[in-house]
Short mmCIF file of the C-alpha atoms (twelve columns), coordinates in Angstrom:
data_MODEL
# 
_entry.id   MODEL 
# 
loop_
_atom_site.group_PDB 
_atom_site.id 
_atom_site.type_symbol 
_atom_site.label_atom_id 
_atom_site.label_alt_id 
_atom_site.label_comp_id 
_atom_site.label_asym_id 
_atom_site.label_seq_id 
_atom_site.Cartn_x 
_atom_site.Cartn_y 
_atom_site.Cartn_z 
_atom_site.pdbx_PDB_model_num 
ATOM 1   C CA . UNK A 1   -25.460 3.871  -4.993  1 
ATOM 2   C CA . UNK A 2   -25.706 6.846  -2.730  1 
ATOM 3   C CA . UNK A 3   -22.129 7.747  -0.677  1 
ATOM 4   C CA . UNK A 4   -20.738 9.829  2.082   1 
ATOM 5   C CA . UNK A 5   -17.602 11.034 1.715   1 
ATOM 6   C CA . UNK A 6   -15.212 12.575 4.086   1 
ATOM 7   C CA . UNK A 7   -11.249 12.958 5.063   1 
ATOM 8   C CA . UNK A 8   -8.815  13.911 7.752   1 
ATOM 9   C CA . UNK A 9   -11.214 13.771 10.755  1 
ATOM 10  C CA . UNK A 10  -8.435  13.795 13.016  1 
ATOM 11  C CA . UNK A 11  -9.912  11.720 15.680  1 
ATOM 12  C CA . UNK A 12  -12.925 14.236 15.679  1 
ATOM 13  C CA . UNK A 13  -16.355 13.309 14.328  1 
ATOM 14  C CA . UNK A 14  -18.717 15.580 14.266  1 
ATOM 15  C CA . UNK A 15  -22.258 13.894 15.547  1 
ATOM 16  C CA . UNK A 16  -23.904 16.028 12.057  1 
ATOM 17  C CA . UNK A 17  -22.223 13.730 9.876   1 
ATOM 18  C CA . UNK A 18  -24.689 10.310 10.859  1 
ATOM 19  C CA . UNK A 19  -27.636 13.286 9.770   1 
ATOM 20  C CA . UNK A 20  -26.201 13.983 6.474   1 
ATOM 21  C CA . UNK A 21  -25.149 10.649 6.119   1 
ATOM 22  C CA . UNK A 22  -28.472 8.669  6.720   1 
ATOM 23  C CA . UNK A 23  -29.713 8.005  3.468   1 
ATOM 24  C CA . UNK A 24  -25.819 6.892  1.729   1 
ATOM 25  C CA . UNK A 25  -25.161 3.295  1.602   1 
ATOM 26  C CA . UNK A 26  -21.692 3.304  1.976   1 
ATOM 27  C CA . UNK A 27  -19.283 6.056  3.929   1 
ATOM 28  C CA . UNK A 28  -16.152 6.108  2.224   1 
ATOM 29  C CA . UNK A 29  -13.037 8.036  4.378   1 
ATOM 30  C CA . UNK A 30  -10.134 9.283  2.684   1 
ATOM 31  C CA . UNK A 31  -7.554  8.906  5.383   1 
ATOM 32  C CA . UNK A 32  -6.084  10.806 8.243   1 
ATOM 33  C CA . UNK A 33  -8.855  9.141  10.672  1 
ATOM 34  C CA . UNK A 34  -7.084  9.440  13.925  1 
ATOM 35  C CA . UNK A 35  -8.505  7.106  16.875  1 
ATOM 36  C CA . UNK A 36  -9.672  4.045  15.811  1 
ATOM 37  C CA . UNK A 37  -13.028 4.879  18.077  1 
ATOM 38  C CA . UNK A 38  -13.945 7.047  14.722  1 
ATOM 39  C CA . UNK A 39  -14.046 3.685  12.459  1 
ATOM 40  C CA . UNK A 40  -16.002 2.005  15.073  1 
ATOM 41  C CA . UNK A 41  -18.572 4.521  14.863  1 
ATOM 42  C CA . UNK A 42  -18.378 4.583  11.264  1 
ATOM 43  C CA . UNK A 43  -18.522 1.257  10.819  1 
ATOM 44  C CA . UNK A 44  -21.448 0.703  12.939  1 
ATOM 45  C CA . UNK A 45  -23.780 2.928  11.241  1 
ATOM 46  C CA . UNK A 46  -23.419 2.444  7.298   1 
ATOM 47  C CA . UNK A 47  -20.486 0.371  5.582   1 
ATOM 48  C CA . UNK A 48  -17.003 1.826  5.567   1 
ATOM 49  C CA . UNK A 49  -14.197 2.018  3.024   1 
ATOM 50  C CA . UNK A 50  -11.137 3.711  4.046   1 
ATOM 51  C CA . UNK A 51  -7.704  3.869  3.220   1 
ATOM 52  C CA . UNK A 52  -4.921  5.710  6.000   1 
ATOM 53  C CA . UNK A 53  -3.408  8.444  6.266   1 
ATOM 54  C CA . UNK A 54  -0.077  10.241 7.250   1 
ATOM 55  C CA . UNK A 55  -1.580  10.857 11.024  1 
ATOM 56  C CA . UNK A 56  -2.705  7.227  11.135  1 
ATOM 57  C CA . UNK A 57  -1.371  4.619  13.612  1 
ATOM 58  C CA . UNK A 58  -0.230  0.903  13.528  1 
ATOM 59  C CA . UNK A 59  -4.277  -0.018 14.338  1 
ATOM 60  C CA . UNK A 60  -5.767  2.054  11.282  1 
ATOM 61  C CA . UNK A 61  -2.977  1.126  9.143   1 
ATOM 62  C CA . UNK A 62  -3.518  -2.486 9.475   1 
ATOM 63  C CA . UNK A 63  -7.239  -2.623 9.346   1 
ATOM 64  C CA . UNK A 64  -7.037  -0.302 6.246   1 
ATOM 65  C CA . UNK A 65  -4.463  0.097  2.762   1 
ATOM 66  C CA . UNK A 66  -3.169  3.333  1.570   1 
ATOM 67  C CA . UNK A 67  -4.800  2.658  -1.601  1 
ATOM 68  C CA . UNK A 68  -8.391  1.352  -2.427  1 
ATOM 69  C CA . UNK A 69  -9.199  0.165  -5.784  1 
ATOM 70  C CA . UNK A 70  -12.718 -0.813 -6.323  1 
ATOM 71  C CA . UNK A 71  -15.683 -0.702 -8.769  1 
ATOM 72  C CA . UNK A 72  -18.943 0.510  -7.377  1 
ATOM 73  C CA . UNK A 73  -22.008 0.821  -9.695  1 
ATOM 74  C CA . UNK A 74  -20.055 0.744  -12.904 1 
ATOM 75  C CA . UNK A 75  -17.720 2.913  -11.914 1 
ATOM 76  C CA . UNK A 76  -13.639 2.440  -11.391 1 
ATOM 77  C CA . UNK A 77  -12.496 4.087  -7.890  1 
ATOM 78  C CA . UNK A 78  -9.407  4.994  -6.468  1 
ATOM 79  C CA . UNK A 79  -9.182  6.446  -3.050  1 
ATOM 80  C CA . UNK A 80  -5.597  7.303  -1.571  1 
ATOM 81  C CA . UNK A 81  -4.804  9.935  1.116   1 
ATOM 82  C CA . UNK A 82  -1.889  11.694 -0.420  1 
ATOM 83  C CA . UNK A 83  -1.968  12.236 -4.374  1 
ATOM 84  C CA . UNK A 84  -2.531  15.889 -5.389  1 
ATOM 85  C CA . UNK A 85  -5.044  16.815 -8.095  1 
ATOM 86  C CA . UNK A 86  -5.315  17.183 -11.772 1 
ATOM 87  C CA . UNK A 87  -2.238  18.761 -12.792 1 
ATOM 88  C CA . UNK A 88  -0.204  18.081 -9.761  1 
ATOM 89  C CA . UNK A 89  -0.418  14.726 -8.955  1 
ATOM 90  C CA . UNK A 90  2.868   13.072 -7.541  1 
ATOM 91  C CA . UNK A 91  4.600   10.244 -9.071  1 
ATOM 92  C CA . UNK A 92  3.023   7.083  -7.152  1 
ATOM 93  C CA . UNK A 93  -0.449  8.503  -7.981  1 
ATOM 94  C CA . UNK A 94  0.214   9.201  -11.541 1 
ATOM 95  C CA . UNK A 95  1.650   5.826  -12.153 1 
ATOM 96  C CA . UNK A 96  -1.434  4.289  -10.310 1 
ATOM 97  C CA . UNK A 97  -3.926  6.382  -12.583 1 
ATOM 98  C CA . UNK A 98  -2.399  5.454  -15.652 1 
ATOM 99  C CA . UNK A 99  -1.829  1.772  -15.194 1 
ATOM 100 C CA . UNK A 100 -5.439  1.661  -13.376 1 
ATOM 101 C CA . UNK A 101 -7.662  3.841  -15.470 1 
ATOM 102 C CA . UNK A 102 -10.175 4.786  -12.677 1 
ATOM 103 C CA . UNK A 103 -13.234 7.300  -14.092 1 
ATOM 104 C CA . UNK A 104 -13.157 8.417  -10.253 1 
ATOM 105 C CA . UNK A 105 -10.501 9.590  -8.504  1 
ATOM 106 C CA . UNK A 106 -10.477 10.941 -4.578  1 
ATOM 107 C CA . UNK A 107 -7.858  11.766 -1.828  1 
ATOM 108 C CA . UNK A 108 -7.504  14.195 1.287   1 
ATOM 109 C CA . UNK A 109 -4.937  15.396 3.396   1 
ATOM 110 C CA . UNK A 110 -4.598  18.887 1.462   1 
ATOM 111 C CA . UNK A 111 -7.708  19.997 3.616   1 
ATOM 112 C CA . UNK A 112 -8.777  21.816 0.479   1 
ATOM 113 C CA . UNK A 113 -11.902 21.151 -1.034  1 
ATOM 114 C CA . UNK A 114 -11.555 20.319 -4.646  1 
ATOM 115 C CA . UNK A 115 -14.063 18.838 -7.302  1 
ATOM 116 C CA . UNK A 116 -12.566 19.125 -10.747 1 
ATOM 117 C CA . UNK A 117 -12.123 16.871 -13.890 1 
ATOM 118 C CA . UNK A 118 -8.698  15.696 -15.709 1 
ATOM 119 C CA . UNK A 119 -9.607  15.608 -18.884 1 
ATOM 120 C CA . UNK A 120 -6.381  14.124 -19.922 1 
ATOM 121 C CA . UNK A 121 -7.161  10.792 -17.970 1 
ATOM 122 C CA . UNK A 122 -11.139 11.028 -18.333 1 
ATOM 123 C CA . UNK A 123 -11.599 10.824 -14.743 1 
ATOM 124 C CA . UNK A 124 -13.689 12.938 -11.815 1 
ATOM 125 C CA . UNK A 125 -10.887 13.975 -8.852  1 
ATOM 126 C CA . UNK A 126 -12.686 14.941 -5.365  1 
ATOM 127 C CA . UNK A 127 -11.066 15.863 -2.633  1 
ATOM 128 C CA . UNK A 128 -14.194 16.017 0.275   1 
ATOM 129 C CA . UNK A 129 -11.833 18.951 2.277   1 
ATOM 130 C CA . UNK A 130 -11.822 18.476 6.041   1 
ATOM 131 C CA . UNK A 131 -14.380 17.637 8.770   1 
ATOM 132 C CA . UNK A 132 -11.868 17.453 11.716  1 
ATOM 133 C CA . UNK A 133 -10.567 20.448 13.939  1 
ATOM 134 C CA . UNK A 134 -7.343  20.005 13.360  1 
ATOM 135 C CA . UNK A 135 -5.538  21.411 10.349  1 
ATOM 136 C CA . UNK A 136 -5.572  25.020 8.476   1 
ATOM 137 C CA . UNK A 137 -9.101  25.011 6.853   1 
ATOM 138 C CA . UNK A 138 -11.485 27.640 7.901   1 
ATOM 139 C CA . UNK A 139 -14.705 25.414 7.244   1 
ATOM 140 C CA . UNK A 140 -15.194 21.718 7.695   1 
ATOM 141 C CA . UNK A 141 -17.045 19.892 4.231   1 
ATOM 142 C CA . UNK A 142 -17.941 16.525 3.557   1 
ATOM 143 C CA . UNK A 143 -19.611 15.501 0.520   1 
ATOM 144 C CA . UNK A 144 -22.748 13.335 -0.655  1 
ATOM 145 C CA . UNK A 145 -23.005 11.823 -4.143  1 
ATOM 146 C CA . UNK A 146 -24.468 9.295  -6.726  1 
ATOM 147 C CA . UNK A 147 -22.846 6.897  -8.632  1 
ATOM 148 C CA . UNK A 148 -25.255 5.413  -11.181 1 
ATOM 149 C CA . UNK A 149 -23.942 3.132  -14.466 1 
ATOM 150 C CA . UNK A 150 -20.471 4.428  -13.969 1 
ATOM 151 C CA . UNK A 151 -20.903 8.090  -13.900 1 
ATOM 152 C CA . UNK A 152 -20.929 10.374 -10.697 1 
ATOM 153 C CA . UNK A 153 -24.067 12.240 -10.291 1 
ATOM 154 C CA . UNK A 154 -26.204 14.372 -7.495  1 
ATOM 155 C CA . UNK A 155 -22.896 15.801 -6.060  1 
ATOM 156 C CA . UNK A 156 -23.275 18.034 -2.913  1 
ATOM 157 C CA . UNK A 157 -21.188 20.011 -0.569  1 
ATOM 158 C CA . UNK A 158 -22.141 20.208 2.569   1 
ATOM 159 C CA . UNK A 159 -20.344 22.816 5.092   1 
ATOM 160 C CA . UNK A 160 -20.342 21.353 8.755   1 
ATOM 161 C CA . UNK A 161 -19.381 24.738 10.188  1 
ATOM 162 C CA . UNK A 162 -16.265 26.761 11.418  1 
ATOM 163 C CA . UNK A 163 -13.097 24.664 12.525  1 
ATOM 164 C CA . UNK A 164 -13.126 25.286 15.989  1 
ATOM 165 C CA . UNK A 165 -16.749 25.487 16.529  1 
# 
């Protein structure tokens, strides 16, 4: 299972994303979307999981959950927008990771790209960064990845260019 993974677009999508993201089977979005016109062109090139974000209105936040909890080629996923990483999760997030056991773990909204493993919980956090022009980061990322038999594989980071540009 090939994916495309991205966060905190912001209402912006930039038109690079469909190239990078041609060969993925499913797009997953870790929250702050923005316009709803972003899912719709999401949705109508590859299959879309999302969950909202802080920025998100009434129309994302009822067409998606703030948490997704899913298994995907073997693998146990949980996607939220707000959460922190290894070390610093908050409370709702470590509660959820320890009663759900996921191997894969991913949220946005810091706008700062982060692959790293907990060890402690045995799991893979990603954090994809930003793609949108709005926020702090200097360069917008998305990410592209395998998941085969449970484990994440094939991982790239791919830089979209300068916020702003």
């Amino acid at each position: 299972m090939k994916i495309g993974l991205l966060s905190d677009t912001h209402s912006f999508l930039d038109p690079k994303v469909f190239d990078y993201f041609e060969a993925v089977d499913e797009i997953w979005h870790a929250g702050d979307i923005g316009e709803f016109e972003v899912v719709d062109k999401l949705q109508a090139f590859k299959p879309l999981r999302a969950v909202y974000g802080n920025i998100d209105d009434r129309k994302v936040r009822l067409a998606f959950p703030e948490n997704e909890i899913f298994t995907v080629a073997g693998l146990k996923v949980f996607m939220t927008h707000i959460g922190g990483y290894p070390g610093r999760y908050n409370t709702r997030v470590r509660q959820l990771l320890d009663e759900d056991q996921p191997g894969l773990y991913i949220c946005g909204h810091s706008h700062i790209l982060k692959v790293m493993p907990d060890q402690k919980r045995d799991l893979l956090h990603i954090n994809p960064g930003a793609c949108g022009q709005h926020g702090f980061h200097k360069v917008r990322t998305i990410i592209r990845f395998e998941i085969n038999e449970g484990r994440v594989g094939e991982l790239e980071v791919i830089e979209l260019g300068l916020r702003g540009r």
